[in-house]
Chimera marker file (.cmm) of the C-alpha trace (Angstrom):
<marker_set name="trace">
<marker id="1" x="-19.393" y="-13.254" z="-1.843" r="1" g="1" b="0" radius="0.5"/>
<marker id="2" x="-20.129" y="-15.511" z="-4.932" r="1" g="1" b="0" radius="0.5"/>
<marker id="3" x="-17.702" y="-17.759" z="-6.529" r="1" g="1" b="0" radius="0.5"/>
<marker id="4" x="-16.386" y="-16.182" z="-9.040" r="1" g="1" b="0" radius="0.5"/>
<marker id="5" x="-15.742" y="-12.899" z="-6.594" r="1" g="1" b="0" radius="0.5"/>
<marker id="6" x="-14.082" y="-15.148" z="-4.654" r="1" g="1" b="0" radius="0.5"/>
<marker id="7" x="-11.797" y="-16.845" z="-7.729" r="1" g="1" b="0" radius="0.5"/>
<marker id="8" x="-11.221" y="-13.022" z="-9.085" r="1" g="1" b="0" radius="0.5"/>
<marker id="9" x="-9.896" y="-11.491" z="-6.038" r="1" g="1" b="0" radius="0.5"/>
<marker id="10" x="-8.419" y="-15.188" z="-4.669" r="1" g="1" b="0" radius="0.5"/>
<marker id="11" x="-7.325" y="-17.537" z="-7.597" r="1" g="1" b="0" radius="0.5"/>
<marker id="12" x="-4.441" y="-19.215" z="-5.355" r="1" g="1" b="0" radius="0.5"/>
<marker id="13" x="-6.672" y="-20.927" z="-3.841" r="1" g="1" b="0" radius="0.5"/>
<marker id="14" x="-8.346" y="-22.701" z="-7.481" r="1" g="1" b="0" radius="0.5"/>
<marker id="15" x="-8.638" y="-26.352" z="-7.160" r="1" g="1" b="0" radius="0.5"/>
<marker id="16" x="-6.818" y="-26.547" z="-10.174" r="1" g="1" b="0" radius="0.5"/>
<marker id="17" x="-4.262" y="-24.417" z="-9.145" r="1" g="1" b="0" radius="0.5"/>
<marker id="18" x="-3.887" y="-26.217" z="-5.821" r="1" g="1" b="0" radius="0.5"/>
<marker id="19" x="-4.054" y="-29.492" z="-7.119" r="1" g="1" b="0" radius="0.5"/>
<marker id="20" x="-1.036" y="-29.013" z="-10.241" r="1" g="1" b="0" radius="0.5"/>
<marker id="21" x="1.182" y="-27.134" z="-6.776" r="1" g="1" b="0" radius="0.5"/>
<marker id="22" x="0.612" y="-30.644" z="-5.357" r="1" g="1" b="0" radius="0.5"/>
<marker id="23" x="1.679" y="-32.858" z="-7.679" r="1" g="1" b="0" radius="0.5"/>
<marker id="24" x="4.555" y="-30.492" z="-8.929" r="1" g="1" b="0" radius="0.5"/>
<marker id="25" x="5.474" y="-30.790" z="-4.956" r="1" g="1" b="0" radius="0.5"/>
<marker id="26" x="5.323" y="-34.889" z="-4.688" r="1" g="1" b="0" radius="0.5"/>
<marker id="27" x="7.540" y="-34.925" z="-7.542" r="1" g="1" b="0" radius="0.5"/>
<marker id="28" x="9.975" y="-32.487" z="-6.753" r="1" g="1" b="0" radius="0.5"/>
<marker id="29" x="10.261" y="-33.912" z="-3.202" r="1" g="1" b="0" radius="0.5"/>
<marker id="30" x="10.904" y="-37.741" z="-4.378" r="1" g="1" b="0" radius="0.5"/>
<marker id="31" x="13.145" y="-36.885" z="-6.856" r="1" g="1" b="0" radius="0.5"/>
<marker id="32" x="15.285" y="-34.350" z="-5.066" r="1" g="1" b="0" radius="0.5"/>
<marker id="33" x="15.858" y="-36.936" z="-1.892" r="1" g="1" b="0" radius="0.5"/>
<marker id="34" x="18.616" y="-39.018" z="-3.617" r="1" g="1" b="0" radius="0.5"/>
<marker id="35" x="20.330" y="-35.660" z="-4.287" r="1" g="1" b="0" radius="0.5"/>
<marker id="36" x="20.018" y="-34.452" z="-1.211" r="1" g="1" b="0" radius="0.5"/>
<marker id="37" x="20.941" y="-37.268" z="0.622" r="1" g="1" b="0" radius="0.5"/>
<marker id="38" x="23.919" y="-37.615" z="-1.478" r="1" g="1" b="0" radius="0.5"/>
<marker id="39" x="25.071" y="-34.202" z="-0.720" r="1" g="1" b="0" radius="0.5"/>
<marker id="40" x="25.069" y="-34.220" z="2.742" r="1" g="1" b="0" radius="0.5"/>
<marker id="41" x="27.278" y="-37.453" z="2.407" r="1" g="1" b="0" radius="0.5"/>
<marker id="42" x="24.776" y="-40.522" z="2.752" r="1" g="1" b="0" radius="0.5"/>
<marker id="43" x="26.670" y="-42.235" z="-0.101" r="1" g="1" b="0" radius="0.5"/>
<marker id="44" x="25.870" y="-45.813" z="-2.077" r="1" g="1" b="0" radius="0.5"/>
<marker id="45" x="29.196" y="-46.970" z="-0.980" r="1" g="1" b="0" radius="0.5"/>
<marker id="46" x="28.730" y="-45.892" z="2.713" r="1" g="1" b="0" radius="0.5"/>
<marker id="47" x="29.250" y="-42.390" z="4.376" r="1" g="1" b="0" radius="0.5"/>
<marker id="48" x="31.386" y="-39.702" z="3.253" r="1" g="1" b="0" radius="0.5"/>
<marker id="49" x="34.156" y="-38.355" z="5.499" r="1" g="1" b="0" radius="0.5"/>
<marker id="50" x="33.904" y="-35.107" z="6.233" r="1" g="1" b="0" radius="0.5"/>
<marker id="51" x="30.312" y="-34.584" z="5.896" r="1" g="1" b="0" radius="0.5"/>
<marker id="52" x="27.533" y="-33.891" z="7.765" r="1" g="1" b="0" radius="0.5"/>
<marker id="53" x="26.584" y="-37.765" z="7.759" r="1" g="1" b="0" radius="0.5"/>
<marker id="54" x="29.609" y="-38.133" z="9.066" r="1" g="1" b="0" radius="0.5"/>
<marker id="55" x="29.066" y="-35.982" z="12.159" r="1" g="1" b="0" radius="0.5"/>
<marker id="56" x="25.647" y="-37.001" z="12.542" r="1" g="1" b="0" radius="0.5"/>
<marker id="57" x="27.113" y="-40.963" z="12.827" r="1" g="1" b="0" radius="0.5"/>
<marker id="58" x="29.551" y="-40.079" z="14.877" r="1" g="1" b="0" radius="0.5"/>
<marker id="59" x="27.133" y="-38.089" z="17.291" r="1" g="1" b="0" radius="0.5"/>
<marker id="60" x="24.681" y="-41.275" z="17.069" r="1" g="1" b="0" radius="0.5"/>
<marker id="61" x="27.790" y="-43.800" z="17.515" r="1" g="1" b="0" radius="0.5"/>
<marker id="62" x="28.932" y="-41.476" z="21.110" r="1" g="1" b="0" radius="0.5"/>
<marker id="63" x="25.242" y="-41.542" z="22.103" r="1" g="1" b="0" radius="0.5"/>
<marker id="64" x="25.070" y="-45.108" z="21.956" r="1" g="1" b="0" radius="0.5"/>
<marker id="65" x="28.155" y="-46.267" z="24.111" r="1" g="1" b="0" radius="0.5"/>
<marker id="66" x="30.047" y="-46.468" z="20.590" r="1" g="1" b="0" radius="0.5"/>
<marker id="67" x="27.780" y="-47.622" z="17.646" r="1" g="1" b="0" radius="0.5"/>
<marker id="68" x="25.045" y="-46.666" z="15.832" r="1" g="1" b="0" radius="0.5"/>
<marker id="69" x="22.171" y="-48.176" z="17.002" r="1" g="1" b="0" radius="0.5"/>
<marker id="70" x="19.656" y="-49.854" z="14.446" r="1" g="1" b="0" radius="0.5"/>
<marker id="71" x="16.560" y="-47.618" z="13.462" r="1" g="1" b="0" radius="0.5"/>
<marker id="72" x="18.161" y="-44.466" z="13.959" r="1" g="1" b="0" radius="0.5"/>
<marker id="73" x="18.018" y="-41.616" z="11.528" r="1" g="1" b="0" radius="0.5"/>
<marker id="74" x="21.808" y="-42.111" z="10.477" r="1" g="1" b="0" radius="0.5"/>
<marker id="75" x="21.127" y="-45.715" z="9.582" r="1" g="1" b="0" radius="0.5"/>
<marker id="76" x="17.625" y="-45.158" z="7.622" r="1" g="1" b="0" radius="0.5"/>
<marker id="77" x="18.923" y="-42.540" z="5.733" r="1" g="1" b="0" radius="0.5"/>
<marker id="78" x="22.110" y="-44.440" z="5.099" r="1" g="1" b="0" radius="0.5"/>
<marker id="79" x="19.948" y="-47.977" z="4.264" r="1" g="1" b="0" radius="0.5"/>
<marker id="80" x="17.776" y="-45.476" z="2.480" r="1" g="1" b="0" radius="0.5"/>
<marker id="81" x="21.259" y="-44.615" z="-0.161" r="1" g="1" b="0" radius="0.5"/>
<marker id="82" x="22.605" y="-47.477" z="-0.557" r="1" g="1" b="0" radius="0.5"/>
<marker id="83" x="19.395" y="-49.674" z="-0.697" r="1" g="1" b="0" radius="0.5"/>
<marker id="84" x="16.788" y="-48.087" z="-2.221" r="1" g="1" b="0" radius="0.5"/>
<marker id="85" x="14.004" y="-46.063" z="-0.786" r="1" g="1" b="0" radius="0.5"/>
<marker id="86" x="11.014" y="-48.699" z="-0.282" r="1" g="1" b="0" radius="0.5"/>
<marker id="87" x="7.265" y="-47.782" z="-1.994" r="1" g="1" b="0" radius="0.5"/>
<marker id="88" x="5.920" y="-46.653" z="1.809" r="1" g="1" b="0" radius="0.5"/>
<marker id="89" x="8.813" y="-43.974" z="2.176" r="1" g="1" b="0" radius="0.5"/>
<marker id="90" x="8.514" y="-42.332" z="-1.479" r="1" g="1" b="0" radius="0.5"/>
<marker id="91" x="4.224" y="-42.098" z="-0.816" r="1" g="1" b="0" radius="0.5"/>
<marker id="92" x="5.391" y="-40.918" z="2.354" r="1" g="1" b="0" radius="0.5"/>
<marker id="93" x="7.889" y="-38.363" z="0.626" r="1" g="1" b="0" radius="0.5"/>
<marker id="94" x="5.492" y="-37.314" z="-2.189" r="1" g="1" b="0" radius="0.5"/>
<marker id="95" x="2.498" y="-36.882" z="0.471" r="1" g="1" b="0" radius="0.5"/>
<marker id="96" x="4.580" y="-34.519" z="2.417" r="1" g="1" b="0" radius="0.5"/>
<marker id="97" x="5.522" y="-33.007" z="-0.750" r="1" g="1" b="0" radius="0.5"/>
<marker id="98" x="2.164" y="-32.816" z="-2.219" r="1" g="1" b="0" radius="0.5"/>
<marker id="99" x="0.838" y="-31.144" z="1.420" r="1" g="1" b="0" radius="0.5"/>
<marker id="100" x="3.917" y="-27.999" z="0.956" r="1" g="1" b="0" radius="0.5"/>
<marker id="101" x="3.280" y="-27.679" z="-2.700" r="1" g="1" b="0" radius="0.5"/>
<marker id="102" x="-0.342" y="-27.239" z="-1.807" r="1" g="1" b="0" radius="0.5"/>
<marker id="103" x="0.271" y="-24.806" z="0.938" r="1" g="1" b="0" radius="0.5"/>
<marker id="104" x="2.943" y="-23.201" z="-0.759" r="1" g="1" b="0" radius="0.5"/>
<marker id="105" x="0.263" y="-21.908" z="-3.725" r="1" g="1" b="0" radius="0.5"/>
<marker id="106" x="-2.575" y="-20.904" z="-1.199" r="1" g="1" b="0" radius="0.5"/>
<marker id="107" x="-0.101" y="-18.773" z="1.281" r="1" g="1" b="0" radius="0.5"/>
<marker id="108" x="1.354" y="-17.136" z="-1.994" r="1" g="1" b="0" radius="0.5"/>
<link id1="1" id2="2" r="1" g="1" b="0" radius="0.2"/>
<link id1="2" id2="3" r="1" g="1" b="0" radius="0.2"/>
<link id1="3" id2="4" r="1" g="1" b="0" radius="0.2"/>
<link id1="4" id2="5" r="1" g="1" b="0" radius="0.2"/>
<link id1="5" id2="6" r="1" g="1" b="0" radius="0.2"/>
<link id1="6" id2="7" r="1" g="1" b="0" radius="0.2"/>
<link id1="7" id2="8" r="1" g="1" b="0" radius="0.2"/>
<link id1="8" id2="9" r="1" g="1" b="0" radius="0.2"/>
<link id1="9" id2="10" r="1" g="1" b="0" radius="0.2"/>
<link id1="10" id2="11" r="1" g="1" b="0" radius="0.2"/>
<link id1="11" id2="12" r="1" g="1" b="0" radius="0.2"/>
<link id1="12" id2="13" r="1" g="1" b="0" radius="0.2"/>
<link id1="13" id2="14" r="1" g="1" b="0" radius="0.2"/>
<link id1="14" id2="15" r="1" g="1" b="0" radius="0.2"/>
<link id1="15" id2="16" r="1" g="1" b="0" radius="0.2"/>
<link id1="16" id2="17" r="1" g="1" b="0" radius="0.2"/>
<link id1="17" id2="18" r="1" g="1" b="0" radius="0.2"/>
<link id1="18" id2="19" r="1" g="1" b="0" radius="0.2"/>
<link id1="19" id2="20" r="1" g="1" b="0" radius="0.2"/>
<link id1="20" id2="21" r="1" g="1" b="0" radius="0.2"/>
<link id1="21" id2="22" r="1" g="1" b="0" radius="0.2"/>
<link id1="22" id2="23" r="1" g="1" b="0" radius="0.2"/>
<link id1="23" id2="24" r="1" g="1" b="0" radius="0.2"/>
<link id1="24" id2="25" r="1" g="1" b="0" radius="0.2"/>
<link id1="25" id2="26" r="1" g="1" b="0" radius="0.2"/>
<link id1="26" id2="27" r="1" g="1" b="0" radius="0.2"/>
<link id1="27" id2="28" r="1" g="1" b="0" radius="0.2"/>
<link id1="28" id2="29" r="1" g="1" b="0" radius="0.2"/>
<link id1="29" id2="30" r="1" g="1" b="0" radius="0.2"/>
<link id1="30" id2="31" r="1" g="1" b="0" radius="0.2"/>
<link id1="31" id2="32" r="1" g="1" b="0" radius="0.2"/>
<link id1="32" id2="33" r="1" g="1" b="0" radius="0.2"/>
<link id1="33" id2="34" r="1" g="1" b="0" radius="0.2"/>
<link id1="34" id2="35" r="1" g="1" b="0" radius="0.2"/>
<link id1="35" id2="36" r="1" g="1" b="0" radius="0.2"/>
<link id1="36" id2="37" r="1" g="1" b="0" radius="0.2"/>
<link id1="37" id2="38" r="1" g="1" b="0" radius="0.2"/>
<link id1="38" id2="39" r="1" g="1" b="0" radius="0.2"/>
<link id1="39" id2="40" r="1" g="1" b="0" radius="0.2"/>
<link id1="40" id2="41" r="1" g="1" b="0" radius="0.2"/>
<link id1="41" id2="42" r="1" g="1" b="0" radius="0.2"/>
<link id1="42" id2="43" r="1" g="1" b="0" radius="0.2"/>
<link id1="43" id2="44" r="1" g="1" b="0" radius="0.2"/>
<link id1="44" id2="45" r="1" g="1" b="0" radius="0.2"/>
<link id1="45" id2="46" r="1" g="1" b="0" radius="0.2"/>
<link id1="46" id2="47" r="1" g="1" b="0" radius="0.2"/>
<link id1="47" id2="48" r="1" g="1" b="0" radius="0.2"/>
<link id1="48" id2="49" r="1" g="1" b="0" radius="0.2"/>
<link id1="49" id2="50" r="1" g="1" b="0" radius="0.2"/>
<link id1="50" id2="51" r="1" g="1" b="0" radius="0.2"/>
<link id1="51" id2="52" r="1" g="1" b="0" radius="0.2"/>
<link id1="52" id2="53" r="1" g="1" b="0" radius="0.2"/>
<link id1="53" id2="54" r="1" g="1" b="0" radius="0.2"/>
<link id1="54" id2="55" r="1" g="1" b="0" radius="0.2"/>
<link id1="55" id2="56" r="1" g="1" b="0" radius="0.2"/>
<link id1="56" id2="57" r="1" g="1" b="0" radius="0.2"/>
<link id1="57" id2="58" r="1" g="1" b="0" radius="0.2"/>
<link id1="58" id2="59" r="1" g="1" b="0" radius="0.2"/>
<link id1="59" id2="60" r="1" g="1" b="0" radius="0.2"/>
<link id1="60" id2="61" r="1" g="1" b="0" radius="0.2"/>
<link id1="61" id2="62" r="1" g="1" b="0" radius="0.2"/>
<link id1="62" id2="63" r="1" g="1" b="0" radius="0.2"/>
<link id1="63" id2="64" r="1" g="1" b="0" radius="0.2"/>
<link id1="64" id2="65" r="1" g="1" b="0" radius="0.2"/>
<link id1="65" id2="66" r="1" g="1" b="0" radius="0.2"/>
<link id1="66" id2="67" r="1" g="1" b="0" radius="0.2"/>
<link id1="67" id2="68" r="1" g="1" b="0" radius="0.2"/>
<link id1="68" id2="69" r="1" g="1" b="0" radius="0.2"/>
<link id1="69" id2="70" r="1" g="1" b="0" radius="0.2"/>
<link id1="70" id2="71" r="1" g="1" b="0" radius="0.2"/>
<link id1="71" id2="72" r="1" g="1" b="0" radius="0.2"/>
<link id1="72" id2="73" r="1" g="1" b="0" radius="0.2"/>
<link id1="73" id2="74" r="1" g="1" b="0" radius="0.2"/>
<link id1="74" id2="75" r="1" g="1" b="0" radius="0.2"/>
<link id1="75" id2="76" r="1" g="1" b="0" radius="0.2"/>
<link id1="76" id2="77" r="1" g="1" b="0" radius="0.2"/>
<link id1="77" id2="78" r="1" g="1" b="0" radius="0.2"/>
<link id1="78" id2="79" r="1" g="1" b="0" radius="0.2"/>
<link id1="79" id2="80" r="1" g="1" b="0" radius="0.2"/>
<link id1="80" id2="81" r="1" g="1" b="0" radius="0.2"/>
<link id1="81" id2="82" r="1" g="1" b="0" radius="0.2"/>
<link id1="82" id2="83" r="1" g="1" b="0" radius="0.2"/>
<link id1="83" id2="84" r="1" g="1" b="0" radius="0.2"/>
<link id1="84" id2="85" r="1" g="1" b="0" radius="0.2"/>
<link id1="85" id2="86" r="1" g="1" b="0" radius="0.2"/>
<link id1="86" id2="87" r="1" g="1" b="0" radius="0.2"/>
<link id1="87" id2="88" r="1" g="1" b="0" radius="0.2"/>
<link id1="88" id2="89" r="1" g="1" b="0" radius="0.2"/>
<link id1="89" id2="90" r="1" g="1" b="0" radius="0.2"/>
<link id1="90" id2="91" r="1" g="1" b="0" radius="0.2"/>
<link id1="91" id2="92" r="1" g="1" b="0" radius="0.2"/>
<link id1="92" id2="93" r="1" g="1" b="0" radius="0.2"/>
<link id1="93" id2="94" r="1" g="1" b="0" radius="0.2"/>
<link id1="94" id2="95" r="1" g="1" b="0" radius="0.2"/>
<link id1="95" id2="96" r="1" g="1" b="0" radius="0.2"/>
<link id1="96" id2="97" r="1" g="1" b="0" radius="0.2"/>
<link id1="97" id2="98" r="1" g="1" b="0" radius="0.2"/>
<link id1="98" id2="99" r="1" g="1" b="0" radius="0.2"/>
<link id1="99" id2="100" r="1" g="1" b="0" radius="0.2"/>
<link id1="100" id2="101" r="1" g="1" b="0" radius="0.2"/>
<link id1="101" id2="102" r="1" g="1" b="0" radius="0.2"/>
<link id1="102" id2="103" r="1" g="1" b="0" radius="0.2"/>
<link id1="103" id2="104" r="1" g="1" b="0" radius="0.2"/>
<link id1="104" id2="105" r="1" g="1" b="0" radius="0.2"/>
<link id1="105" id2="106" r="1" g="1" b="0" radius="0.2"/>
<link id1="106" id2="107" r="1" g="1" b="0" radius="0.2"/>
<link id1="107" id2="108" r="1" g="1" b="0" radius="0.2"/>
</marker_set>
């Protein structure tokens, strides 16, 4: 099958196409983390009550004899909030999102 066969009757899987479902990906995926950390209650000023970061701390906290140990998810994704993501994490975040958006356009 030649190339252009191939584009015709396959043009998901373009480079251009693949590349632009990429980047639209990385850039979805860093931006939407603040939001969605802030909606599930990992908050600037500390965790929401109620939430699901609540429940999540308090499972971590009962785990761990009564608080929440250092390194855990609850306090990287808190730190995370009220710190500031560092560089590492958002080419971490945009990499992941980069790989869906990718896969995303060729499965479509």
């Amino acid at each position: 099958m030649t190339r252009r066969i191939w584009q015709s009757e396959y043009p998901q899987t373009t480079m251009l196409g693949r590349v632009g479902a990429a980047a639209v990906g990385a850039v979805v995926t860093v931006a939407a983390a603040p939001v969605v950390l802030g909606a599930v209650g990992f908050t600037s000023a500390g965790i929401a009550s109620g939430s699901i970061a609540a429940s999540m701390m308090s499972s971590a906290a009962i785990a761990n004899g009564g608080e929440v140990a250092a390194g855990s998810l609850v306090a990287v994704l808190q730190s995370a909030e009220a710190v500031g993501r560092p560089a590492a994490v958002n080419v971490g975040l945009g990499t992941a999102g980069a790989f869906i958006g990718s896969l995303a356009k060729f499965l479509k």
